[in-house]
PDB file of N, CA, C and O in Angstrom:
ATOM      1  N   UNK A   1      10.955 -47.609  16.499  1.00  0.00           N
ATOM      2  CA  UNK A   1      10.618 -48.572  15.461  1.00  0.00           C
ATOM      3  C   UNK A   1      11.809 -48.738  14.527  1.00  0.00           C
ATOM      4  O   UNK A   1      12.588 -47.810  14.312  1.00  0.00           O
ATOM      5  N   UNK A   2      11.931 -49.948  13.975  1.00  0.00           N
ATOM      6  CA  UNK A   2      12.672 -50.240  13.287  1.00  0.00           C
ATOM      7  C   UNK A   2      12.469 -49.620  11.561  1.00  0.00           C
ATOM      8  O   UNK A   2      11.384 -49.453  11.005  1.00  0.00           O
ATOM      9  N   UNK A   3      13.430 -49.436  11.141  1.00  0.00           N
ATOM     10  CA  UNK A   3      13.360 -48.889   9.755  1.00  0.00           C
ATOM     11  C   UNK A   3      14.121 -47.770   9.498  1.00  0.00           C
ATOM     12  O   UNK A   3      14.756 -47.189  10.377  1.00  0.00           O
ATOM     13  N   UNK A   4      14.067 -47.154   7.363  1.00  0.00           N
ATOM     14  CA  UNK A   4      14.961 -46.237   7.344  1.00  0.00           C
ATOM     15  C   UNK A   4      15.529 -45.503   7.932  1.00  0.00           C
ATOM     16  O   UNK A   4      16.675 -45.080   7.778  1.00  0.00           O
ATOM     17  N   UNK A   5      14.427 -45.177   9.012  1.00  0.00           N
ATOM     18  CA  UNK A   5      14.880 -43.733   9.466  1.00  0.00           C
ATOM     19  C   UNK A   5      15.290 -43.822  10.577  1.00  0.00           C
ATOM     20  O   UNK A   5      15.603 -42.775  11.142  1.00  0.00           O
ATOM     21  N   UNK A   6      15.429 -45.062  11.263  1.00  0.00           N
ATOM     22  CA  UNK A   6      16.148 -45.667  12.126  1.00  0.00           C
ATOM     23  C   UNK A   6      17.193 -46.373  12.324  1.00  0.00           C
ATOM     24  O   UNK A   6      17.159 -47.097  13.318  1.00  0.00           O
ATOM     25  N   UNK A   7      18.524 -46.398  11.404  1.00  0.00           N
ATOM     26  CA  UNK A   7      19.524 -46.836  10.578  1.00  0.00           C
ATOM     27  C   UNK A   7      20.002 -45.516  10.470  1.00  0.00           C
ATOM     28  O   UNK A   7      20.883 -45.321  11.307  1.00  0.00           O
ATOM     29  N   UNK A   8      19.752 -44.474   9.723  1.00  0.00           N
ATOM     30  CA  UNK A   8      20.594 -43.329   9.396  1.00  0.00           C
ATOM     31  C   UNK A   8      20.473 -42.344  10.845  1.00  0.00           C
ATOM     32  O   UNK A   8      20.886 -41.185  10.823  1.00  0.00           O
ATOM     33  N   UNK A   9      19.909 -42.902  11.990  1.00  0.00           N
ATOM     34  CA  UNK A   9      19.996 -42.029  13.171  1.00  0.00           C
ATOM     35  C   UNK A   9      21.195 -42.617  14.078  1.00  0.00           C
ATOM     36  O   UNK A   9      21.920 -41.916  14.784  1.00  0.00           O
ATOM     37  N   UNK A  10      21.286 -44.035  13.943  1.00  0.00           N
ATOM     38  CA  UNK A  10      22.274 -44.652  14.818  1.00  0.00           C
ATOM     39  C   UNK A  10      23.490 -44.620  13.974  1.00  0.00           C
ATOM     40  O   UNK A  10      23.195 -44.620  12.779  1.00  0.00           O
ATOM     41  N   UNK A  11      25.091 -44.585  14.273  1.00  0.00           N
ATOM     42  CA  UNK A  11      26.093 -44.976  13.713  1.00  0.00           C
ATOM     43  C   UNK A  11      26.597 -45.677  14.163  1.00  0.00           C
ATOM     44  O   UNK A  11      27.095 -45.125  15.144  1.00  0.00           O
ATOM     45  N   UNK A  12      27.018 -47.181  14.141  1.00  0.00           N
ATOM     46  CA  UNK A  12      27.573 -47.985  15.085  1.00  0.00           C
ATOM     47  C   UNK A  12      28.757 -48.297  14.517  1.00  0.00           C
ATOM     48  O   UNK A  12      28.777 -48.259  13.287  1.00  0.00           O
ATOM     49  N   UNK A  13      30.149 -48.714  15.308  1.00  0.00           N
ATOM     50  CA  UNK A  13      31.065 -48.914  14.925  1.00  0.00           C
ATOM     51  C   UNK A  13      31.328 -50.171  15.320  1.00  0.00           C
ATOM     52  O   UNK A  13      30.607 -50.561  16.239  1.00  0.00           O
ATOM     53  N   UNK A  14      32.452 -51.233  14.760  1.00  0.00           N
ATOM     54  CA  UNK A  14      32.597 -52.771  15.358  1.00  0.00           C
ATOM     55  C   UNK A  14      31.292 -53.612  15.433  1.00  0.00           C
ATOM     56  O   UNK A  14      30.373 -53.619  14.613  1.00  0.00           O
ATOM     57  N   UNK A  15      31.395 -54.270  16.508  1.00  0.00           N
ATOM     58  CA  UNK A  15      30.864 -55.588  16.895  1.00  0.00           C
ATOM     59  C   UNK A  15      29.188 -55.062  17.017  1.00  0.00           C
ATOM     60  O   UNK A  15      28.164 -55.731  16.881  1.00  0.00           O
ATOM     61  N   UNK A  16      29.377 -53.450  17.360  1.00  0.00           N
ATOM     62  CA  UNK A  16      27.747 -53.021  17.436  1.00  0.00           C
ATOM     63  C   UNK A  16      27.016 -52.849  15.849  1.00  0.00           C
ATOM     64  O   UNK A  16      25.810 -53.079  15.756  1.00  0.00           O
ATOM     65  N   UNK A  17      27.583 -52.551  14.965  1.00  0.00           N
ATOM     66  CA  UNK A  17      27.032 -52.242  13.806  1.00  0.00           C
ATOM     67  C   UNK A  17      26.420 -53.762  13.680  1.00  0.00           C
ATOM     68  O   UNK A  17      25.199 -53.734  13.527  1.00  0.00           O
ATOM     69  N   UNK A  18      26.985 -55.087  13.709  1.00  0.00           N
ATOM     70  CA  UNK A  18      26.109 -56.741  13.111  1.00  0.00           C
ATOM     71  C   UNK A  18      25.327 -56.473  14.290  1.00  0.00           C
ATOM     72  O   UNK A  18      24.144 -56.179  14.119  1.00  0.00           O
ATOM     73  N   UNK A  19      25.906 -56.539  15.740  1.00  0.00           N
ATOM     74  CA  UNK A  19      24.494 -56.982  16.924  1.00  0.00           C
ATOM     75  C   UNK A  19      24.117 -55.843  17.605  1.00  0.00           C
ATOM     76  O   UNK A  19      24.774 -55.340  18.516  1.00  0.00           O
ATOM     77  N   UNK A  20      22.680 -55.276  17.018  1.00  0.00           N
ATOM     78  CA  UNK A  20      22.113 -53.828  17.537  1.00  0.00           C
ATOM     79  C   UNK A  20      20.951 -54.317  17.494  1.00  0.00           C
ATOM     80  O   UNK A  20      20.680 -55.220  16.702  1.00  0.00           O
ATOM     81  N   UNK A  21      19.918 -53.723  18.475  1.00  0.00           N
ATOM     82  CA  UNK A  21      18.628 -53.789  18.075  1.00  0.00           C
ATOM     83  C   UNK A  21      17.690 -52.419  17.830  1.00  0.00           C
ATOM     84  O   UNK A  21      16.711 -52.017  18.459  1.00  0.00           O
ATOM     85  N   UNK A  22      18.330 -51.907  16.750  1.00  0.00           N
ATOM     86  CA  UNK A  22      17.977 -51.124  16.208  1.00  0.00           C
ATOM     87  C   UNK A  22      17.546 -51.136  14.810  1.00  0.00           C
ATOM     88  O   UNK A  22      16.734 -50.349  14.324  1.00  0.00           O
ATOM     89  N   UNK A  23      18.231 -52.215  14.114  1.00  0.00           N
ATOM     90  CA  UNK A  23      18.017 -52.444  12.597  1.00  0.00           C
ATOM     91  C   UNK A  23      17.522 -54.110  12.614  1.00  0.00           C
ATOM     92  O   UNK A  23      17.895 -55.021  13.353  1.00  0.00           O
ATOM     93  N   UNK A  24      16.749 -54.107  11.736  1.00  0.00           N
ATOM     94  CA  UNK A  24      16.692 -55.283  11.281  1.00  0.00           C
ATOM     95  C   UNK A  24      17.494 -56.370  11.211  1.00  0.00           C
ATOM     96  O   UNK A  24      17.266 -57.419  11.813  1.00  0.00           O
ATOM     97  N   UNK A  25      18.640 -56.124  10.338  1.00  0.00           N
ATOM     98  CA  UNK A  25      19.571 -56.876  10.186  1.00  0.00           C
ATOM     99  C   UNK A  25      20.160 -57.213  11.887  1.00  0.00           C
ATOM    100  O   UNK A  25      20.249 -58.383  12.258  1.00  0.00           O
ATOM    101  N   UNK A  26      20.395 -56.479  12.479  1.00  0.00           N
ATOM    102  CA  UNK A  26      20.992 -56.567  14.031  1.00  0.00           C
ATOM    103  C   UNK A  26      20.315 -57.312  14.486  1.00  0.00           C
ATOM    104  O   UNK A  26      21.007 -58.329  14.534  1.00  0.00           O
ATOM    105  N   UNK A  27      19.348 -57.542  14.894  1.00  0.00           N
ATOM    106  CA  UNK A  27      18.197 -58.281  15.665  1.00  0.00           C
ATOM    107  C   UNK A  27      18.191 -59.789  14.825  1.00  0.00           C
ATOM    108  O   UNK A  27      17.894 -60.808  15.450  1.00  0.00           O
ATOM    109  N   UNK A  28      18.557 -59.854  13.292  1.00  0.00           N
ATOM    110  CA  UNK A  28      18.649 -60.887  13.172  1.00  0.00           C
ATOM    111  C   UNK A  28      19.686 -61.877  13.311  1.00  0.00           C
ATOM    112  O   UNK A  28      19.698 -63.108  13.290  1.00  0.00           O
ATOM    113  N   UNK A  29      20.710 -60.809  13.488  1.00  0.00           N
ATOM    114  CA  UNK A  29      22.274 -61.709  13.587  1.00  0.00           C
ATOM    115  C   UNK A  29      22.541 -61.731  16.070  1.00  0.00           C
ATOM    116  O   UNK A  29      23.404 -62.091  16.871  1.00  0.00           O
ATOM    117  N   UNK A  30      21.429 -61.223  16.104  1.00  0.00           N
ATOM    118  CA  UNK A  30      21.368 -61.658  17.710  1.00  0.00           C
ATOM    119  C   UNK A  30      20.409 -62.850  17.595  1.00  0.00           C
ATOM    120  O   UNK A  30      20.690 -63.731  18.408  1.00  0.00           O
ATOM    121  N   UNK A  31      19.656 -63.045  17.036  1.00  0.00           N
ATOM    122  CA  UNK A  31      19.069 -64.000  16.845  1.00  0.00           C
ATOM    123  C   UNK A  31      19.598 -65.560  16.356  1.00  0.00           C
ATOM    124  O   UNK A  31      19.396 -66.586  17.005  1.00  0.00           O
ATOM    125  N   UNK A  32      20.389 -65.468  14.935  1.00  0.00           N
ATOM    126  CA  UNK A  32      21.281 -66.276  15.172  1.00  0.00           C
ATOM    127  C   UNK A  32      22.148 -67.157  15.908  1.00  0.00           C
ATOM    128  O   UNK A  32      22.357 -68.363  16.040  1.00  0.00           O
ATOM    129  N   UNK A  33      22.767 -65.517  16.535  1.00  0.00           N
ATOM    130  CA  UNK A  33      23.928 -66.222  17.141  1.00  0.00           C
ATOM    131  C   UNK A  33      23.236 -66.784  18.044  1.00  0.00           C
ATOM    132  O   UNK A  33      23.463 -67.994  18.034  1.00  0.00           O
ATOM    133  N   UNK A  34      22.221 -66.375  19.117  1.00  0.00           N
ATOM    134  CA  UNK A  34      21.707 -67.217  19.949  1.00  0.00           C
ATOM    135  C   UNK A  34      21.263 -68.610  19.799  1.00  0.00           C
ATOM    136  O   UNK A  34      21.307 -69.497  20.652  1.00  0.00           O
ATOM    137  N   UNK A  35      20.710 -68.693  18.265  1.00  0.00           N
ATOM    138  CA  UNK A  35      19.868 -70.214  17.804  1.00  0.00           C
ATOM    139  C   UNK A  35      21.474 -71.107  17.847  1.00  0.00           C
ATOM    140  O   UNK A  35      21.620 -72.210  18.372  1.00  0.00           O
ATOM    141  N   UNK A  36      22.552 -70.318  17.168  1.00  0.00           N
ATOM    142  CA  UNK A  36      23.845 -70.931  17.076  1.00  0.00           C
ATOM    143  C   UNK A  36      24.447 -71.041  18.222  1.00  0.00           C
ATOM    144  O   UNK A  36      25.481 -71.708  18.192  1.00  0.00           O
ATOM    145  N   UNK A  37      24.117 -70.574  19.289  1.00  0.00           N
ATOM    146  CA  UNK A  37      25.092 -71.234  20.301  1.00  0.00           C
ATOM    147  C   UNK A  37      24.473 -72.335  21.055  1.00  0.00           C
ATOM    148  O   UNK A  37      25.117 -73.214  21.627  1.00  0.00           O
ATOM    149  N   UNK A  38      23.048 -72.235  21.023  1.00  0.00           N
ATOM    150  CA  UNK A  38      22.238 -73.251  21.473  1.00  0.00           C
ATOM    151  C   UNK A  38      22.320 -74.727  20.690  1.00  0.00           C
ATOM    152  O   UNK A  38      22.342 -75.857  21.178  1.00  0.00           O
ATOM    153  N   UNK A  39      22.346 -74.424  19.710  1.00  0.00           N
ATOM    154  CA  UNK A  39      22.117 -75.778  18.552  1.00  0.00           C
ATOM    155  C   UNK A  39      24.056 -76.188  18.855  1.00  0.00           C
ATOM    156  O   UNK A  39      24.341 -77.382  18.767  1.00  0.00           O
ATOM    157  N   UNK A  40      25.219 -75.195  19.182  1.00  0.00           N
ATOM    158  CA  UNK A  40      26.258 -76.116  19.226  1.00  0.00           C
ATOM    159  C   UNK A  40      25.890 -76.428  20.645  1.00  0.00           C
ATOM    160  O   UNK A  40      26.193 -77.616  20.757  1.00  0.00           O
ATOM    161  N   UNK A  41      25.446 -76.054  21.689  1.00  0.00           N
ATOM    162  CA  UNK A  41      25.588 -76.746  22.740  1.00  0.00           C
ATOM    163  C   UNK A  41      25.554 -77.693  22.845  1.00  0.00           C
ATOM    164  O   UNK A  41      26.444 -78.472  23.185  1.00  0.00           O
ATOM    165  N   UNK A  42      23.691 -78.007  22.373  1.00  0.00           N
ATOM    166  CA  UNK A  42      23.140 -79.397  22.186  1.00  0.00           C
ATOM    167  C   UNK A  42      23.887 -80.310  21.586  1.00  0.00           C
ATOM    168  O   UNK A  42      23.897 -81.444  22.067  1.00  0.00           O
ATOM    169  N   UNK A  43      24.501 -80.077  20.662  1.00  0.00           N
ATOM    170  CA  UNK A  43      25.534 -81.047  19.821  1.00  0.00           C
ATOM    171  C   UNK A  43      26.813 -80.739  20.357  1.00  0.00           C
ATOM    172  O   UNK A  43      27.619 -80.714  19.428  1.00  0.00           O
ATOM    173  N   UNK A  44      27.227 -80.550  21.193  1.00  0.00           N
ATOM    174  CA  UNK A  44      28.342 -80.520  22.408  1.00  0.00           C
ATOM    175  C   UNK A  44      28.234 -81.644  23.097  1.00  0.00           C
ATOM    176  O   UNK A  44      29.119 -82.489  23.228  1.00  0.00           O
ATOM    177  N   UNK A  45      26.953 -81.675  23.629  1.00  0.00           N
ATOM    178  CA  UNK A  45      26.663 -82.656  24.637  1.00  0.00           C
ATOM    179  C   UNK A  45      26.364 -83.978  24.335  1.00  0.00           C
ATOM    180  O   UNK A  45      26.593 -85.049  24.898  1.00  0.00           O
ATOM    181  N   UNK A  46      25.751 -83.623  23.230  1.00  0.00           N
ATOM    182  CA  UNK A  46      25.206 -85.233  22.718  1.00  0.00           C
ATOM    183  C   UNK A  46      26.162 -85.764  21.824  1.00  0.00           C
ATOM    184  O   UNK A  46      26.006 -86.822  21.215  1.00  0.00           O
ATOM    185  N   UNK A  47      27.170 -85.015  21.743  1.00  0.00           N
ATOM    186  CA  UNK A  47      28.622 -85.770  20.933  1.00  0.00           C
ATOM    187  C   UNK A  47      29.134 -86.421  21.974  1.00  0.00           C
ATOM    188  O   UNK A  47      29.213 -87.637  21.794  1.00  0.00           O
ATOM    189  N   UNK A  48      29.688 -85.839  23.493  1.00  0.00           N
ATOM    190  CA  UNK A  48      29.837 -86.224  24.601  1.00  0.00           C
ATOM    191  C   UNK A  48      29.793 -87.154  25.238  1.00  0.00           C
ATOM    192  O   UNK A  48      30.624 -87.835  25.838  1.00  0.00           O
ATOM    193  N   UNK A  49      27.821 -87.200  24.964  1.00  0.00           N
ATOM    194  CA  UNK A  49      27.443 -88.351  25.669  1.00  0.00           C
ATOM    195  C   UNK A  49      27.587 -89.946  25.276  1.00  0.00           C
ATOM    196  O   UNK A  49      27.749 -90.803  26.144  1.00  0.00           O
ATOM    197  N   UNK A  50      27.513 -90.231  23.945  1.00  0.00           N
ATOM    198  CA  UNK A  50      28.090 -90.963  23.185  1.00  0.00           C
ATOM    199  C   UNK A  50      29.418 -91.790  23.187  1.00  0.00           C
ATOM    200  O   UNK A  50      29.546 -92.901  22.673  1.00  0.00           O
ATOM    201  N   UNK A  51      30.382 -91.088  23.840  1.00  0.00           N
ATOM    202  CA  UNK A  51      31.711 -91.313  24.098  1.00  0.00           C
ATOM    203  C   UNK A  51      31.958 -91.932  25.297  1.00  0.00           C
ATOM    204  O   UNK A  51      32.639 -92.950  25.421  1.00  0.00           O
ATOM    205  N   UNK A  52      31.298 -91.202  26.371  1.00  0.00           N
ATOM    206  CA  UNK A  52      31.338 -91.853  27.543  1.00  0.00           C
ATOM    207  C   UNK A  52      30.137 -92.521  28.369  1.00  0.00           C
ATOM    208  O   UNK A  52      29.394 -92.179  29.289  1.00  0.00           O
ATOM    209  N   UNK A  53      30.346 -93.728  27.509  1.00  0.00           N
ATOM    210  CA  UNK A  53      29.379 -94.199  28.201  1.00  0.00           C
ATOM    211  C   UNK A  53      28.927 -95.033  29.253  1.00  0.00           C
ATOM    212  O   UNK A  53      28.941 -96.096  28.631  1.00  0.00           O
ATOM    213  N   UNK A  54      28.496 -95.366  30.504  1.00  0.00           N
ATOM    214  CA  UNK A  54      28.625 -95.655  31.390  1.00  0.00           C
ATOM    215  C   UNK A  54      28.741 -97.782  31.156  1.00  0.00           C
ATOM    216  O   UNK A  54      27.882 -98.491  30.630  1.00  0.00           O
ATOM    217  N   UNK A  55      29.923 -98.178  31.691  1.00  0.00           N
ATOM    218  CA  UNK A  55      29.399 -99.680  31.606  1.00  0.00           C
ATOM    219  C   UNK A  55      28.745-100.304  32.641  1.00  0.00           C
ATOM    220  O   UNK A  55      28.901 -99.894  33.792  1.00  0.00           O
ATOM    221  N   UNK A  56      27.895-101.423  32.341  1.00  0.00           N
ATOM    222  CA  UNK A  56      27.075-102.053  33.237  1.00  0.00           C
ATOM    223  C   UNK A  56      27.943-102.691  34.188  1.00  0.00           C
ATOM    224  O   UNK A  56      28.997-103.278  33.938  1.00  0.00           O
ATOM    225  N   UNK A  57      27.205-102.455  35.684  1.00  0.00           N
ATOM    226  CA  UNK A  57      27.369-102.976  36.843  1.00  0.00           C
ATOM    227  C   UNK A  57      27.641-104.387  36.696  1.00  0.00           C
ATOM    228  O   UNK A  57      26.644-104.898  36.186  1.00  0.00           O
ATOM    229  N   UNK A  58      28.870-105.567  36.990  1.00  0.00           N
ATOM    230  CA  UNK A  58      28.097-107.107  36.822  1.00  0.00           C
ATOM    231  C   UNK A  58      27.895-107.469  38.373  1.00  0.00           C
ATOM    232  O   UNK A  58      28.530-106.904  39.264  1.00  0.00           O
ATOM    233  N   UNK A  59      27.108-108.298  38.556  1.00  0.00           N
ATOM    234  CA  UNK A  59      26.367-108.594  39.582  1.00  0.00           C
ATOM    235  C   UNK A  59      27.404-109.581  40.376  1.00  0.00           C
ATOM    236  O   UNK A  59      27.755-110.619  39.816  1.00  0.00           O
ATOM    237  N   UNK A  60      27.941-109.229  41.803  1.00  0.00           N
ATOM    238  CA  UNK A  60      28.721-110.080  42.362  1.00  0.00           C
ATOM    239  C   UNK A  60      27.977-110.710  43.460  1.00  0.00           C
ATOM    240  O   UNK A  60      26.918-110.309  43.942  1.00  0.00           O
ATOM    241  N   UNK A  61      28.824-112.001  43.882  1.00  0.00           N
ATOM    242  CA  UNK A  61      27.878-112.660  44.609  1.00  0.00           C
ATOM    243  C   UNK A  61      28.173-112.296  46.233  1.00  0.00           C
ATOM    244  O   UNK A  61      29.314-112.299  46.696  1.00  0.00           O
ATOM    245  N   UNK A  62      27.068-112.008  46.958  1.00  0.00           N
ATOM    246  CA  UNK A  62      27.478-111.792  48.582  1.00  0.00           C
ATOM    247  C   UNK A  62      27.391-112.454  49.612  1.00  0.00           C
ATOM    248  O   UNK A  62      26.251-112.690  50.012  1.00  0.00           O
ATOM    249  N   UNK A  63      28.696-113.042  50.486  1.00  0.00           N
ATOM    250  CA  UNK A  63      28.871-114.393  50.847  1.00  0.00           C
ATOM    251  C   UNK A  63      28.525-113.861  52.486  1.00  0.00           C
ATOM    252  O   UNK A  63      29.221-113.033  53.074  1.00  0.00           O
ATOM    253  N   UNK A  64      27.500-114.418  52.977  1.00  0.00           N
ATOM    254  CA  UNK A  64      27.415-114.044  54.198  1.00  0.00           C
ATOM    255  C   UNK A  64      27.445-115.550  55.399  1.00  0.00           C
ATOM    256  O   UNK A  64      26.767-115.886  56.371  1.00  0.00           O
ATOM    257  N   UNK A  65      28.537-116.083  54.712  1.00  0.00           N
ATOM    258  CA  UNK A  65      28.884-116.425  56.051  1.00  0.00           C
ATOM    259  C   UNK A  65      29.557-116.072  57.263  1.00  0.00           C
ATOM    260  O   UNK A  65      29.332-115.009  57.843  1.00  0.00           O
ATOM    261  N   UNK A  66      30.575-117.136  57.763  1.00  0.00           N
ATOM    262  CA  UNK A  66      31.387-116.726  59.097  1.00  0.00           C
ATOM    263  C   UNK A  66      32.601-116.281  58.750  1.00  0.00           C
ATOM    264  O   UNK A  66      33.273-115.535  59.462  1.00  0.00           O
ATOM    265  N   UNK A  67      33.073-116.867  57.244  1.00  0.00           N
ATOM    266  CA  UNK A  67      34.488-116.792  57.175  1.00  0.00           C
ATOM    267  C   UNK A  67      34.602-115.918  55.619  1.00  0.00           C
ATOM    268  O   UNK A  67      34.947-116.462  54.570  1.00  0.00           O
ATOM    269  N   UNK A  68      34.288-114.690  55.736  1.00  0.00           N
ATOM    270  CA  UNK A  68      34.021-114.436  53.780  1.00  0.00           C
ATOM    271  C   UNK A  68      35.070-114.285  53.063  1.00  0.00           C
ATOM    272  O   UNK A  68      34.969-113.794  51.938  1.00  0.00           O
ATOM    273  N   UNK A  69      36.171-114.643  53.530  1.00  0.00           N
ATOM    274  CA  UNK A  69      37.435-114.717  52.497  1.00  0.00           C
ATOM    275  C   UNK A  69      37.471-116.174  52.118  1.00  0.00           C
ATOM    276  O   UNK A  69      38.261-116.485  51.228  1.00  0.00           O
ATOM    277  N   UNK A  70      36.515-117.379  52.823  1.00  0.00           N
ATOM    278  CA  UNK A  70      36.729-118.581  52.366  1.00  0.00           C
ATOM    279  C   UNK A  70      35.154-118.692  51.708  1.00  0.00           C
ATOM    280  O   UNK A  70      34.553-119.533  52.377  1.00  0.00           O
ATOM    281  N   UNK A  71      34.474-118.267  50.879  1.00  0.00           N
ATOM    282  CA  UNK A  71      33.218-118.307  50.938  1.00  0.00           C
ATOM    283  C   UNK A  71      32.766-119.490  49.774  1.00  0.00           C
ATOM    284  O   UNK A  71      33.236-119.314  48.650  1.00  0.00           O
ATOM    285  N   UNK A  72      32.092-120.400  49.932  1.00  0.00           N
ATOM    286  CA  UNK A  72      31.864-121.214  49.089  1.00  0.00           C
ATOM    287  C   UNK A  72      30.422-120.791  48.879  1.00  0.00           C
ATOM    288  O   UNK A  72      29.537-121.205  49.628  1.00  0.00           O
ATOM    289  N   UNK A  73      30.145-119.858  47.727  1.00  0.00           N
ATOM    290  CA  UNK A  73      28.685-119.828  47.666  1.00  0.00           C
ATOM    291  C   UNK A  73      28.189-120.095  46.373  1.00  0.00           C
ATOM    292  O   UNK A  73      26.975-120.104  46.168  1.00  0.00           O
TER     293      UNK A  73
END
């Protein structure tokens, strides 16, 4: 369980002391970072998509006669 007496049993050094799931605080900064890498994804992509955006097909005409380099259609 999380709490006092679960904090003064662990000593973590670096990157483990913010992301542990042992303390409160740890579990909330894994939490974070997860909501934060998700929320930049999404806004990764949808900045993305915006930019490139596909242009419309225009409709050409298809000459099926005998001679289609002379096509009068």
């Amino acid at each position: 369980m999380a709490g006092p007496e679960a904090d003064a049993q662990y000593q973590f050094t670096g990157v483990k002391n913010y992301f542990n799931s042992y303390s409160l605080t740890g579990r909330m900064n894994c939490v974070l970072a997860t909501y934060g890498g998700i929320a930049l994804t999404v806004w990764y992509f949808k900045l993305n998509s915006q930019k490139t955006k596909i242009p419309a097909v225009k409709a050409t005409q298809v000459c099926r006669g005998s001679n289609p380099g002379h096509c009068a259609c």
